[in-house]
C-alpha positions as CSV (number, residue, x, y, z in Angstrom):
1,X,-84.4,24.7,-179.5
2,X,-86.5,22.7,-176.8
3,X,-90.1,21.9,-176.6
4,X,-90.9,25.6,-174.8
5,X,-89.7,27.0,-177.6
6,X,-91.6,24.8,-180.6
7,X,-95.0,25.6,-178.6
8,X,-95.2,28.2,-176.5
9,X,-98.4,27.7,-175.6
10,X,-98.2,24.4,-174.4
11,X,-98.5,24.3,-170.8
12,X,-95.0,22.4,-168.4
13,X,-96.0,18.8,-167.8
14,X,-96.4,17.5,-164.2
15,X,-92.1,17.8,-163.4
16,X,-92.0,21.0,-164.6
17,X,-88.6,22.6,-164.9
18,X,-85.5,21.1,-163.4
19,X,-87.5,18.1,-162.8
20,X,-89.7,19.5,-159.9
21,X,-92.7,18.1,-159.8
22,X,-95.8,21.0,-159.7
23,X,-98.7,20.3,-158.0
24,X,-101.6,19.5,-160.4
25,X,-104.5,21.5,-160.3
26,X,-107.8,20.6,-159.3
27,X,-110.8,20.6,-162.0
28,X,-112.3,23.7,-160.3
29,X,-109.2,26.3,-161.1
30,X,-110.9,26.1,-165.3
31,X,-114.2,27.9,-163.1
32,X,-115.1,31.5,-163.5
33,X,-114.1,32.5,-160.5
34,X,-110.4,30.7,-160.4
35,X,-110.2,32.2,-163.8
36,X,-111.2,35.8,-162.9
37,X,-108.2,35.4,-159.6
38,X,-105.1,35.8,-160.0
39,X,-102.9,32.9,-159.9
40,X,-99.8,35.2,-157.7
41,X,-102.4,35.8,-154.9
42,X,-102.5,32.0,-153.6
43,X,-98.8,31.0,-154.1
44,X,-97.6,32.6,-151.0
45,X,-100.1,31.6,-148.9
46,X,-99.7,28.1,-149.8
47,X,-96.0,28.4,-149.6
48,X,-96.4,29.8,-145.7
49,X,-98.7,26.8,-145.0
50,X,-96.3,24.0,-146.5
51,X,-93.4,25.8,-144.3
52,X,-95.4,25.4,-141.1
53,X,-96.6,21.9,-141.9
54,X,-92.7,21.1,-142.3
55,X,-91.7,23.2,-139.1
56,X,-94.0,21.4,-136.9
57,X,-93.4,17.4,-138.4
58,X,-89.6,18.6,-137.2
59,X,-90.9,19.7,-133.9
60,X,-92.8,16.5,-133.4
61,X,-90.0,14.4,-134.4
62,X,-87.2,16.3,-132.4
63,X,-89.4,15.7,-129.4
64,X,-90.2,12.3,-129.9
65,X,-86.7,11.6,-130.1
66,X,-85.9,13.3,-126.8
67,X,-88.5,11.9,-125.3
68,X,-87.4,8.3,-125.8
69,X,-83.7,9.4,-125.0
70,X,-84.9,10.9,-122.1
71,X,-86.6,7.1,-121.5
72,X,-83.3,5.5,-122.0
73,X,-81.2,7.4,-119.4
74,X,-83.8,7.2,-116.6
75,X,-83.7,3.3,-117.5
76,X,-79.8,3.4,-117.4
77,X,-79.6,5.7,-114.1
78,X,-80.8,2.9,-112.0
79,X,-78.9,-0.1,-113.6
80,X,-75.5,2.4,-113.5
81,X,-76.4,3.3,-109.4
82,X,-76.3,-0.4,-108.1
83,X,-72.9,-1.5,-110.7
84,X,-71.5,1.9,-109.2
85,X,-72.6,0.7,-105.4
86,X,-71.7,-2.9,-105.6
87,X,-68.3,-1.6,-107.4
88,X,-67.2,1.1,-105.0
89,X,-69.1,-0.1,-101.6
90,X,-69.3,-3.5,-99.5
91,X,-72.8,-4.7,-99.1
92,X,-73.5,-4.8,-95.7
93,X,-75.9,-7.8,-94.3
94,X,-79.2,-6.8,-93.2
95,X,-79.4,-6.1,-89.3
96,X,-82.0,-8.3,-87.4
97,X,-84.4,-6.9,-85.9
98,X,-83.9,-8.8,-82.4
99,X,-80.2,-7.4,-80.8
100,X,-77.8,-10.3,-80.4
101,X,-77.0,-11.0,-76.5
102,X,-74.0,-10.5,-75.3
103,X,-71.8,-14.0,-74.6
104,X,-71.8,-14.9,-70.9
105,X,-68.8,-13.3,-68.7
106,X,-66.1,-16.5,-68.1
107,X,-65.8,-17.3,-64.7
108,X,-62.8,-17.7,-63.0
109,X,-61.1,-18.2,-59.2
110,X,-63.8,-20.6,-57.1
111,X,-66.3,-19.3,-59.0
112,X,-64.9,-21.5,-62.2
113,X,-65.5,-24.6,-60.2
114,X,-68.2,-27.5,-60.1
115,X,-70.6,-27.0,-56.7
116,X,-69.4,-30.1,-55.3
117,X,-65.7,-28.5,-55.4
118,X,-66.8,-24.7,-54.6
119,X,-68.2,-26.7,-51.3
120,X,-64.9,-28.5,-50.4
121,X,-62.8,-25.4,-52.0
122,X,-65.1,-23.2,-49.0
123,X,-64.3,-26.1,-46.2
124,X,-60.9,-26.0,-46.8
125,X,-60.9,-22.2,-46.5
126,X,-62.6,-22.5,-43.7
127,X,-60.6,-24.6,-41.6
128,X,-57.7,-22.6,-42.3
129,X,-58.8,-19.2,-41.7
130,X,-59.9,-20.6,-38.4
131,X,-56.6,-22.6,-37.7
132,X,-54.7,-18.5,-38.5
133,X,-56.8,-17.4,-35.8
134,X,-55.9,-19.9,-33.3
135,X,-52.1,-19.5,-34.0
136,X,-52.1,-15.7,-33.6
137,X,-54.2,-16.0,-30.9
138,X,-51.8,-18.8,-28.8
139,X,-48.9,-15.9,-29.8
140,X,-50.8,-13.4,-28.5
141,X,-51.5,-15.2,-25.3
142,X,-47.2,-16.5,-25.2
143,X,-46.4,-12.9,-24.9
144,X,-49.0,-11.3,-23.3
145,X,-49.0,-10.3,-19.5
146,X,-49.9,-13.5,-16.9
147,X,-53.9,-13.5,-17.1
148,X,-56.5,-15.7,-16.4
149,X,-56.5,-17.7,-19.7
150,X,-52.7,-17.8,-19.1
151,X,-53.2,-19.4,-15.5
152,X,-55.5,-21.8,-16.5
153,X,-54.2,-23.0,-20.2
154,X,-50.5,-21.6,-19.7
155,X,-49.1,-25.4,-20.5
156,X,-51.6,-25.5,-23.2
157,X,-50.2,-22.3,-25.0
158,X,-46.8,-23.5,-24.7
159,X,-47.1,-26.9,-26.2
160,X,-48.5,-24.8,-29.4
161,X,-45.8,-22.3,-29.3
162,X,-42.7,-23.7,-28.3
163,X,-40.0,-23.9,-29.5
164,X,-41.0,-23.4,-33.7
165,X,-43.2,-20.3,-32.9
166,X,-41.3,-18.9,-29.9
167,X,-40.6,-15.2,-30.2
168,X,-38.7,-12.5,-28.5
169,X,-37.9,-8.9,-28.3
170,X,-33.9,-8.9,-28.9
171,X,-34.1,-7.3,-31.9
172,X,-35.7,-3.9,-29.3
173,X,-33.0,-4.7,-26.4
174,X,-31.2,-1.9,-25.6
175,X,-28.3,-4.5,-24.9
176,X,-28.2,-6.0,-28.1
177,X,-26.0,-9.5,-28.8
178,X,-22.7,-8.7,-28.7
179,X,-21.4,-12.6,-28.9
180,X,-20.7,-15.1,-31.7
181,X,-22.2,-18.4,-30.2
182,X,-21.2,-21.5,-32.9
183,X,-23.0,-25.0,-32.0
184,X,-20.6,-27.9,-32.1
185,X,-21.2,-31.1,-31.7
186,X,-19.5,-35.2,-31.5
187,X,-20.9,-38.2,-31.3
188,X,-19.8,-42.3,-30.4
189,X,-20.8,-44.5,-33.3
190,X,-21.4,-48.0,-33.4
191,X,-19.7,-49.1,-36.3
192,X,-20.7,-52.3,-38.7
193,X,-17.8,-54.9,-36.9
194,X,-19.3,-53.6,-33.1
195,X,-16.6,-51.3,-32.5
196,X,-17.6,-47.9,-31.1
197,X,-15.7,-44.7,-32.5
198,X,-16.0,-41.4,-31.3
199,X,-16.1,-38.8,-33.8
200,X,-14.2,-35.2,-33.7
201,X,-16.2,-32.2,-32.8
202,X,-18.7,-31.0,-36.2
203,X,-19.1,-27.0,-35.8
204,X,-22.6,-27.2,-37.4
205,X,-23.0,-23.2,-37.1
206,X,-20.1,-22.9,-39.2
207,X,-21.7,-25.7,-42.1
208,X,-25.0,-23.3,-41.6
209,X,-23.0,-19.6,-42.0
210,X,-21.3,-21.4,-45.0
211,X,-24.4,-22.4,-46.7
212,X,-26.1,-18.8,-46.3
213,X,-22.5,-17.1,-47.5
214,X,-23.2,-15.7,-51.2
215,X,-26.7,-17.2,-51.2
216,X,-29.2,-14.2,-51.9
217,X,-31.8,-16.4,-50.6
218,X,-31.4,-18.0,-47.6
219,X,-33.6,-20.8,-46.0
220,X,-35.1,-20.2,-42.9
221,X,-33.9,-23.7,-41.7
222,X,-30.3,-22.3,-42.4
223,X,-30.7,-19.3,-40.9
224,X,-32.4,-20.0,-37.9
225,X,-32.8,-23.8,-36.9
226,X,-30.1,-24.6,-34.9
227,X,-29.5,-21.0,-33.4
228,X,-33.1,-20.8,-32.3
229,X,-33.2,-24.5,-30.7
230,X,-29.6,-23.5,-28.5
231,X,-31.5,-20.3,-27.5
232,X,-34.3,-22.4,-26.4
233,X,-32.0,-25.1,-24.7
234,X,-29.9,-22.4,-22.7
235,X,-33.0,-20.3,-21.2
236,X,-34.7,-23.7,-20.0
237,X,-31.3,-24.8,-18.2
238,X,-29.1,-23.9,-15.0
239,X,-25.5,-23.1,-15.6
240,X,-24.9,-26.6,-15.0
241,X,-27.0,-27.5,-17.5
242,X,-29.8,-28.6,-15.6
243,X,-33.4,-28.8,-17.1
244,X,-36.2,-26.3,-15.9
245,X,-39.5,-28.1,-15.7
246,X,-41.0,-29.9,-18.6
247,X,-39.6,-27.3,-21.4
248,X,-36.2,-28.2,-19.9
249,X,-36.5,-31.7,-21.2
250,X,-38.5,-30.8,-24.2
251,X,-35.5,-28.6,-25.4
252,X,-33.2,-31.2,-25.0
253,X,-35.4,-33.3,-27.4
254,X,-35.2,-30.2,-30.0
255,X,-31.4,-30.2,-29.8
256,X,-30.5,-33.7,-30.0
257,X,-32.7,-34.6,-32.7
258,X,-31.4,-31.5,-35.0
259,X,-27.6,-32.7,-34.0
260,X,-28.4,-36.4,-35.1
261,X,-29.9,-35.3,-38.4
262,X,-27.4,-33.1,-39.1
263,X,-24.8,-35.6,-38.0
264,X,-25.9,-38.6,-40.5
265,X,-26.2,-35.7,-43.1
266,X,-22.7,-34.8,-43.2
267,X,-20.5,-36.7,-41.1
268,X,-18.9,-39.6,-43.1
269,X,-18.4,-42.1,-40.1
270,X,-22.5,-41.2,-38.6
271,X,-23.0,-42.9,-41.9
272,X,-21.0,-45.5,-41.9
273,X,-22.6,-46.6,-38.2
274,X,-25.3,-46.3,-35.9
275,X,-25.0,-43.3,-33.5
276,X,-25.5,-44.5,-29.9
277,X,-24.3,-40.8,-27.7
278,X,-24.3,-37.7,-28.8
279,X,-22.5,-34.4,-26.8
280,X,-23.3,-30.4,-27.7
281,X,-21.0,-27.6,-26.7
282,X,-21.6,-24.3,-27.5
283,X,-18.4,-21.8,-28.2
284,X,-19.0,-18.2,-27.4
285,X,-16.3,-15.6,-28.7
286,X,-17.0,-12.0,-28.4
287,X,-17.4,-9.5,-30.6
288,X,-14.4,-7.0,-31.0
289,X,-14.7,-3.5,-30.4
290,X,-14.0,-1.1,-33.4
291,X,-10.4,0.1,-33.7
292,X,-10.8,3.5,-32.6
293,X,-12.9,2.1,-29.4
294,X,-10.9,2.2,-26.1
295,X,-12.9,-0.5,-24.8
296,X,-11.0,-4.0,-24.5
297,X,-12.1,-7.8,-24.2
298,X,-11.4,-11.1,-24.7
299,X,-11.4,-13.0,-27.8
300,X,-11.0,-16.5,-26.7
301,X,-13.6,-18.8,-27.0
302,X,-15.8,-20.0,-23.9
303,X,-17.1,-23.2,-23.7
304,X,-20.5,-24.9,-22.5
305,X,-20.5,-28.9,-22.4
306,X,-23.5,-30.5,-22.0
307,X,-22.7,-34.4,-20.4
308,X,-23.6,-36.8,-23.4
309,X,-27.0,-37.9,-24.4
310,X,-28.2,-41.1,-25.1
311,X,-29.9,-41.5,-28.3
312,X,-33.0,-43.6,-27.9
313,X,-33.3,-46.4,-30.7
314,X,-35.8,-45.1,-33.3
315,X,-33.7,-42.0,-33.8
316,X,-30.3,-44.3,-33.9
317,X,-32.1,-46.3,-36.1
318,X,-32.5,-43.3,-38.8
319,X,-35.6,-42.5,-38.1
320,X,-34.3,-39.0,-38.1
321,X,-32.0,-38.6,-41.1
């Protein structure tokens, strides 16, 4: 039997059943008019109140807490932006606000130069542009119709053109070449004990066709030296091989000197000695017909001997070789 039982009259202490802890009452509920209420009437009302006092601490809290978690991520957003730009992106340098200039263009040709050397680079231009316009014009005047110019500075234009520049129209004949013409030449040598020896005949077209035979490239010197200079030699002389005028005489020049350098080139005993005379001859074959041509002629050689020429001394000396 517990205490309820021994005194039912005796009023719960303060914890009640169960150990919950009743509120006390205040002195005023032993007044009249607590007394003449009834004690049911208030007990809901104050349980309502206590549930909304309750309800609204756990609204306050719940948004406190949100309000500070909301705090955090707008504090973390900015923090999680530049890890996730300096992570994923390259941070590009800040652009001046002036534009760079663009590097000078390089100069190249004359332009490259120092002015001291554009002005010798522009004489030397000079002088040749104006020495190409003398040479064409002397050509022009070689080949062009007897005129005034030609009357009065005819020896002029042929000391510039003849015999390197000389040109001709054979190629447009409408009796092309129809000969082989081969150079040959022999000279009498001084030798070192006095004696003089007289060499056998050199066929220097032959040495010239040999060089340019399989040679894709040709010099001009091989090709047309010594052909052009017996060209020159046989329009400026008789058929007795008299000289015409002064380009007579300046032909035979042309031709001896190419036979002596030649001659100490290639000839063994030229080398050996001095070479006091030299002699030319030209051989001229003809060309044979084709075999189903009915046209005939002759196939031995012709010959033209010039009478020996006396080397003067700075060319026996070598002064050609």
């Amino acid at each position: 039997m517990d205490a309820y039982d021994e005194d039912p009259g005796a009023r719960p202490g303060p914890s009640g059943p169960a150990g919950a802890r009743l509120p006390e009452k205040s002195p005023a509920a032993d007044s009249p008019a607590d007394v003449s209420a009834p004690d049911d009437a208030g007990a809901p009302a104050r349980e309502g109140a206590a549930a909304d006092d309750v309800s609204r601490d756990a609204d306050s809290a719940q948004s406190a807490r949100a309000a500070r978690g909301g705090r955090e991520v707008a504090a973390a957003l900015p923090s999680q932006r530049s890890q996730s730009s300096r992570g994923n992106h390259m941070v590009l340098p800040a652009k001046s606000s002036a534009a760079t200039p663009p590097p000078p263009a390089s100069r190249t040709g004359v332009a490259a130069l120092s002015p001291r050397y554009q002005v010798v680079a522009a004489l030397v231009l000079a002088v040749v542009g104006v020495a190409a316009c003398v040479h064409v014009l002397m050509v022009f005047l070689s080949l062009a119709p007897a005129n005034t110019v030609t009357k009065q500075h005819g020896k002029a234009v042929e000391q510039w053109v003849y015999p390197e520049f000389e040109q001709n129209w054979k190629l447009f004949a409408p009796n092309p070449l129809q000969q082989n013409v081969a150079v040959q030449v022999r000279a009498e040598v001084r030798m070192k004990d006095g004696s003089l020896r007289t060499t056998g005949w050199s066929d220097l077209s032959a040495q010239d066709g040999a060089a340019i035979d399989g040679n894709p490239v040709p010099s001009h010197t091989q090709q047309n030296e010594l052909r052009r200079a017996w060209d020159f030699f046989a329009a400026t002389h008789t058929a007795d091989n008299r000289p015409v005028g002064m380009r007579g005489s300046l032909s035979e020049q042309y031709v001896r000197r190419i036979v002596v350098m030649r001659l100490y080139r290639t000839d063994p005993i030229s080398r050996d000695g001095v070479i006091q005379r030299v002699q030319v001859r030209s051989s001229t074959t003809n060309v044979q017909p084709p075999a189903w041509s009915r046209e005939r002629v002759s196939d031995k050689p012709v010959y033209r001997i010039v009478p020996w020429w006396t080397v003067p001394a700075d060319e026996a000396a070598g002064g050609v070789r």
